[in-house]
N, C-alpha and C positions, 0 to 999 in steps of 0.2 A: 871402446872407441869413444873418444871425446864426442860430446854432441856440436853439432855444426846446424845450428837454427835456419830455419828457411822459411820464408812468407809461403804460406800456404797459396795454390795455384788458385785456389775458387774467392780467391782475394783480391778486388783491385782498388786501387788506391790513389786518390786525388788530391793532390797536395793545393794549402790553403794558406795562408800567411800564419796563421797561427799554429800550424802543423798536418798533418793529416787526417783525410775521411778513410775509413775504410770499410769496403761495402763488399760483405761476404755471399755472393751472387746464389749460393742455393739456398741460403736461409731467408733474404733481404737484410739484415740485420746491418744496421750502421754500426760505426764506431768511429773515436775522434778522439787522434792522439796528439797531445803538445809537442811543441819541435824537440823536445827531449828524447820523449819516447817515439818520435817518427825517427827520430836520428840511430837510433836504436835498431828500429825496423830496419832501415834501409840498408845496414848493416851484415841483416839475417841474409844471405847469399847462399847458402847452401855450402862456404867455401870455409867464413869467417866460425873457429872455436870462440869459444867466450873468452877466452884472455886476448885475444885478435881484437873479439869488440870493445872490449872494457880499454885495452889501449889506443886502440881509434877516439874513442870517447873521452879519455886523459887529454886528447891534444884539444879540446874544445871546451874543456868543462873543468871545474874544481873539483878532487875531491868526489873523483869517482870510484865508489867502491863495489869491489867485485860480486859478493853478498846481494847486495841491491841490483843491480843488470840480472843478475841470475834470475833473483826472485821474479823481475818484472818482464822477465823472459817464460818464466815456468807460469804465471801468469794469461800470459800470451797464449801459450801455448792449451792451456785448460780450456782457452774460447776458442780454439781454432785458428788464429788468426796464423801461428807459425808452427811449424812439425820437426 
């Protein structure tokens, strides 16, 4: 079954002009992602496969390659931020 990213629930998230904070409420642990990689996040729905987000991402960016979301999704995912 294709993986379908999701922001993890113990995650909330406050969006900043520069992108967002994201503050993993049982650890305290900030984090702070550029509008890239919040665009990315906001993505993870539990709905969107990664070819869903990687073409969402094509309509706003150059030169998005699928390799790199993945990677910066598998990422994500190693800190908890999405499951």
């Amino acid at each position: 079954m294709p993986w379908k990213p999701k922001v993890n629930e113990n995650i909330q998230i406050k969006k900043t002009e520069e992108g967002d904070i994201l503050i993993d409420i049982l650890s305290g642990k900030l984090f702070k992602l550029n509008n890239t990689g919040s665009d990315i996040l906001h993505l993870c729905n539990g709905k969107n496969e990664i070819n869903m987000i990687v073409s969402q991402l094509q309509k706003n960016y150059d030169k998005v390659k699928e390799e790199e979301v993945v990677s910066y999704l598998e990422n994500l995912k190693r800190i908890g931020l999405v499951i």
